[in-house]
Structures are given as C-alpha cells and as structure tokens.
C-alpha positions as CSV (number, residue, x, y, z in Angstrom):
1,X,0.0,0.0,0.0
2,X,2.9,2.3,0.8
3,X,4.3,1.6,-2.7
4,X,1.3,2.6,-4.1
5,X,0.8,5.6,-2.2
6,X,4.9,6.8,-2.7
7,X,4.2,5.8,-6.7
8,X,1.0,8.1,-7.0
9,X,3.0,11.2,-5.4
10,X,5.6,10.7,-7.8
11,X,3.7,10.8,-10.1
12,X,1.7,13.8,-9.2
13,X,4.8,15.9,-9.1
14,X,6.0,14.8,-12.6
15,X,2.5,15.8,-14.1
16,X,3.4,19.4,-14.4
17,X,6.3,19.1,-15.6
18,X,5.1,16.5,-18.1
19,X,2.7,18.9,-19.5
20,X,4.8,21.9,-19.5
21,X,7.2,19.2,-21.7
22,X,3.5,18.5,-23.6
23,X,2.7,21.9,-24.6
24,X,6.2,22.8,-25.8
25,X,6.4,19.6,-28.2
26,X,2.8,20.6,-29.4
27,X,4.0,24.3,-29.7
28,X,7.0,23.5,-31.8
29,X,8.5,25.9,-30.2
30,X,11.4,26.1,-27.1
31,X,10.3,28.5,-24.3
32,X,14.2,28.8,-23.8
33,X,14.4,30.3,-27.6
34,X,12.6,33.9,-27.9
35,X,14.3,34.1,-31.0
36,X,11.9,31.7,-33.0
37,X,8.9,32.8,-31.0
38,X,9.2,35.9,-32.0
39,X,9.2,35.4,-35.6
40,X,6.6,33.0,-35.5
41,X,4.7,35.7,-34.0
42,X,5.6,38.2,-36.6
43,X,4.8,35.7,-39.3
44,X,1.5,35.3,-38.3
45,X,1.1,39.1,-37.9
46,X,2.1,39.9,-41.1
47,X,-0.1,37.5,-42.8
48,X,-2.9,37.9,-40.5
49,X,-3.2,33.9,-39.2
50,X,-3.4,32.9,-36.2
51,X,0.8,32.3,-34.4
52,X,-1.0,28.5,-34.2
53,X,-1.4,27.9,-37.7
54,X,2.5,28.9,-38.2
55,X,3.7,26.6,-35.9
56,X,1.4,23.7,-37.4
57,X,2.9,24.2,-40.4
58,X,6.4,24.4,-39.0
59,X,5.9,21.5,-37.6
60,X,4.1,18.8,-39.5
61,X,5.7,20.0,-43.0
62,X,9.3,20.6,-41.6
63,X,9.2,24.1,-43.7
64,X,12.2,25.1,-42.9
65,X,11.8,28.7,-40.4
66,X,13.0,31.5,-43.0
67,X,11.0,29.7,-45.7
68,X,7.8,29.9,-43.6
69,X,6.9,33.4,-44.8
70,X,7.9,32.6,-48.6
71,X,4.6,29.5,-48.1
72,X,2.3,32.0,-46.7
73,X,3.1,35.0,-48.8
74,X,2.1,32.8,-52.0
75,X,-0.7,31.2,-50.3
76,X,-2.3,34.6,-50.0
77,X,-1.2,35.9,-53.6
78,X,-2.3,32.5,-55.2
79,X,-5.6,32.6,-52.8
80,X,-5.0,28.7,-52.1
81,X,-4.5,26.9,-48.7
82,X,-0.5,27.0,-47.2
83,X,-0.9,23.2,-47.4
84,X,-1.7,23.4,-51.0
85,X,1.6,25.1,-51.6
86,X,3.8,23.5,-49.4
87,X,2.3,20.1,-51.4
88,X,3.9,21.8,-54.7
89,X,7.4,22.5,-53.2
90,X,7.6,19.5,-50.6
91,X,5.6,16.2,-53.1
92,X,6.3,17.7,-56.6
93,X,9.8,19.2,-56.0
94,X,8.4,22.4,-57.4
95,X,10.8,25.6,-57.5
96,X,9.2,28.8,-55.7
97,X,9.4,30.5,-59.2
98,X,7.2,27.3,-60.4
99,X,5.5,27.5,-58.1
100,X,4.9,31.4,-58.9
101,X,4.0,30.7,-62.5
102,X,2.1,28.2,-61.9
103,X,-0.6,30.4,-60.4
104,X,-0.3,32.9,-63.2
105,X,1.7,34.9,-60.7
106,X,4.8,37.0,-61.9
107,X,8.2,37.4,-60.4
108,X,7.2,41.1,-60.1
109,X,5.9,40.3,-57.1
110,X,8.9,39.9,-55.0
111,X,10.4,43.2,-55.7
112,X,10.8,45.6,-53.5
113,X,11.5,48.8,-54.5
114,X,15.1,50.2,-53.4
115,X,17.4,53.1,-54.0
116,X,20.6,50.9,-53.9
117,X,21.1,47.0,-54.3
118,X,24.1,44.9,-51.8
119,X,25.0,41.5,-51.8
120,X,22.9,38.8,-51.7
121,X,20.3,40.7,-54.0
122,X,22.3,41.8,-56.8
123,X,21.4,38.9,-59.4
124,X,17.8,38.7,-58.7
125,X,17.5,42.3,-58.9
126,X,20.2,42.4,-61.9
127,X,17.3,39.7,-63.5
128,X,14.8,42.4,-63.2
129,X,16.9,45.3,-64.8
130,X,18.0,43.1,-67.5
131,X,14.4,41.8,-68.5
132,X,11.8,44.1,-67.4
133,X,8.2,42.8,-68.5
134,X,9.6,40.0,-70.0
135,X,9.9,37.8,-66.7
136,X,9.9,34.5,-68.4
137,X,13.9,35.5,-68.5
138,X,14.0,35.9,-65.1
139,X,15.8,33.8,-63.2
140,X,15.4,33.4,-59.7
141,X,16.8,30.6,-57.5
142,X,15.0,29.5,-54.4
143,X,17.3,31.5,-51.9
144,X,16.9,34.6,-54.1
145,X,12.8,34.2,-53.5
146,X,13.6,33.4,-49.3
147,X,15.4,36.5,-50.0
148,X,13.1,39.0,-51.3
149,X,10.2,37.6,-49.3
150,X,11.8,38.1,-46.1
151,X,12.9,41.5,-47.5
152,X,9.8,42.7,-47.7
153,X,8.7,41.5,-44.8
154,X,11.4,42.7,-42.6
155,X,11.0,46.1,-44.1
156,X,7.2,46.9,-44.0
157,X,6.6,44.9,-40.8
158,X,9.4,46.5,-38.6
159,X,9.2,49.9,-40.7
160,X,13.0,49.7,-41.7
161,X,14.2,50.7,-44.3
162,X,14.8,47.9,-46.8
163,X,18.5,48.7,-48.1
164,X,19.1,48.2,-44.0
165,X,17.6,44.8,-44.0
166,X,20.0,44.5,-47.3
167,X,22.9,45.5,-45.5
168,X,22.3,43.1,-42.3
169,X,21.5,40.0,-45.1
170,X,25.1,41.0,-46.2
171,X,26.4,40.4,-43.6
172,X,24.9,36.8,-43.0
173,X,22.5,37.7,-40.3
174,X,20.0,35.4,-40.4
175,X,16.0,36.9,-40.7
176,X,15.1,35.4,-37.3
177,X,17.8,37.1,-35.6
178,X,17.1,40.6,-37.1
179,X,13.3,40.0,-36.5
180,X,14.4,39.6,-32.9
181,X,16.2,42.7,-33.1
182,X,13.9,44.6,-34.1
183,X,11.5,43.5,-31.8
184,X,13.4,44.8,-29.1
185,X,14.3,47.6,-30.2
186,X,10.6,48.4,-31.3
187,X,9.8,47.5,-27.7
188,X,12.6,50.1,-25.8
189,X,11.1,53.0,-28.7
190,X,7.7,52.1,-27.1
191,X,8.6,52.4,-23.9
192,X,10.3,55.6,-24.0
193,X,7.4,57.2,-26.4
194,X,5.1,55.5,-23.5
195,X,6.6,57.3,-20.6
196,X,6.6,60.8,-22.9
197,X,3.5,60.5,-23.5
198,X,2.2,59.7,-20.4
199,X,4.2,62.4,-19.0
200,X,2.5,65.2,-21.5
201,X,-1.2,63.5,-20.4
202,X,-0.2,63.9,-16.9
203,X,1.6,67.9,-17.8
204,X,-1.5,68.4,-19.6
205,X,-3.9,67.3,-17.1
206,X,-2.2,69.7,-14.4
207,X,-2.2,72.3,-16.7
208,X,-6.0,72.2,-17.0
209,X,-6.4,71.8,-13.3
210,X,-4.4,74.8,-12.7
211,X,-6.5,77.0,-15.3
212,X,-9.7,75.7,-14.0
213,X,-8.3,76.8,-9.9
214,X,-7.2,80.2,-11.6
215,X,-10.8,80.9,-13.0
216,X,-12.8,79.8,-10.4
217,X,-11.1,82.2,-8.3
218,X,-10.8,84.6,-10.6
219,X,-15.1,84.4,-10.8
220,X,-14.9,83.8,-6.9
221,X,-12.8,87.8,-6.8
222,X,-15.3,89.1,-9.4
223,X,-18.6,88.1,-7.4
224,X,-17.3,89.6,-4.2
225,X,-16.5,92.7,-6.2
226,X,-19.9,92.5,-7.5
227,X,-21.1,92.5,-4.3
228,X,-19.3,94.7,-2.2
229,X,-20.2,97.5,-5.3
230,X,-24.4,96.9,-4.4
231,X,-23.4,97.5,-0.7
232,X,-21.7,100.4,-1.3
C-alpha cells in the first residue's frame, strides 16, 4: 500500500512538468528560444493567421523557419491553402518561381523597391533590370525568392528601411535574428514614447487643473467685487 501511495506522489509531481514538456512539443517551439517565437509571432502578424497555424505548419511539413513566410506570402497571392503550396514544393519538388508561375503569378511580385542594391540581391534584382516585363527571363533561385520575401517582410513589418535589411543579409545575419532585433528595439522605442507620452497627459492634465483653480477664483474675486459694489 505504501508503494502505491509513494508511486502516485511521484507521479503527481511529474504531471506538471510532463505537460509543460507537452505543450512545448505541441508548440514547436522552445520556451528557452525567444528568438523563434518571435518570428513566428511576426509571421502570423504579417499574414494575418493565427501564431497556431504557423507553428502547425512548421511542424508537420518541416518548412524550414526563414522559408515559412515565402509559403504563406504565395498562399495569399495564389488565394490557395498553405498546405496546398507546401504540397507543390515538398511532393512535386516544385521551385518557388514554379510555383509562382504556376498560379499565373509573376516574379514582379517579390520586388521591392530600393534606392541601392548589396550582396545577396544583386542577381535577382540584376534579373529584373536586365528583363523588365519580360519575366519568363528571369531567373530566380529558391534562396533569391527566401530573400526577397523576407525583405519585404522585414521592411514593411518593422518599418525599416529595406536597403538596411540588405545591409544586415550582407552580412549573414539570419532573418530570425534581425526580426528579434527589431522586436526589441521596437519595444525600448515604445517604452520611452510610453513614458513621454504619459508624461504630457499627466503635464496636460495639471495644466488644465491649474487654469480651472485660476478661474474659479478669478469668478470667486469678481462676485465679491460685485457685491461689495451693491453695498456700497
């Protein structure tokens, strides 16, 4: 009986540790790596789906994480279920630039619109300048379109300039990281135009207070005035 009793308070005290294990593994992601929950977060801001429906596809289709925002950016261009595209590229071996013609899509669509061009951009967008409207010449490799998807994404979703997000690519830092940079830096920016602003509400509210005191007393002065003029 004392086994049993010793075995069932063992397992009690694994429970919650079992299902904080649980709800990581059905997650996909680590509650140790901010890095990838951030973009995942991102991702699904962006694209307007639920953070969920990322990490379901993250997980059963093994998309690989930078690649994630190339599946839903095409499923909302082509109007088609992310499962629908990720069956192209994963079961028919499809190229994303297949994949983009095969919806009547055209490579125009992945370029953003830049003042300069740096390294790892300058074919795809040397494709572009070379061909124009003629985009069955252009040639874009898989990395270029992981690329230019995450470009503009980075860009429009952090409100960076995109020859920055250029620069960083340059330098090999991967999209996750720089989404996580921005992130935090968007969230010190909001903090400190937080506390301004709070501090002009609360400025602003004294400031009202203090006129409001000022004529009340001023009417308060002007009535005894009044009255002291009818006495006399």
């Amino acid at each position: 009986m004392k086994k049993i009793i010793v075995l069932f308070a063992a397992l009690m005290f694994l429970a919650p540790a079992a299902s904080v294990s649980a709800q990581s593994v059905s997650t996909g992601i680590s509650i140790a790596n901010g890095e990838l929950q951030s973009f995942y977060l991102a991702v699904g801001d962006y694209y307007r789906v639920p953070e969920s429906r990322v990490v379901h596809v993250k997980q059963r289709y093994h998309v690989h994480d930078e690649e994630l925002p190339v599946v839903f950016f095409l499923a909302s261009r082509a109007h088609v279920d992310p499962a629908v595209i990720i069956d192209l590229r994963l079961r028919q071996r499809m190229s994303w630039l297949n994949i983009t013609l095969h919806y009547g899509l055209t490579p125009e669509i992945y370029y953003v619109p830049v003042q300069r061009v740096g390294p790892p951009y300058g074919n795809a967008y040397g494709h572009y300048k070379k061909h124009g409207k003629d985009y069955k010449k252009v040639r874009l490799a898989d990395s270029d379109v992981v690329n230019l998807v995450n470009l503009r994404f980075m860009s429009e979703y952090h409100g960076v300039a995109a020859e920055v997000v250029m620069d960083r690519r340059g330098k090999g830092e991967r999209f996750v990281v720089m989404n996580d940079r921005y992130y935090k830096e968007k969230g010190k920016h909001r903090g400190r135009d937080d506390d301004r602003g709070k501090g002009k509400d609360r400025d602003d509210k004294w400031d009202k207070k203090d006129k409001k005191d000022k004529d009340d007393k001023h009417d308060k002065n002007k009535g005894k005035g009044h009255g002291k003029g009818k006495d006399d």
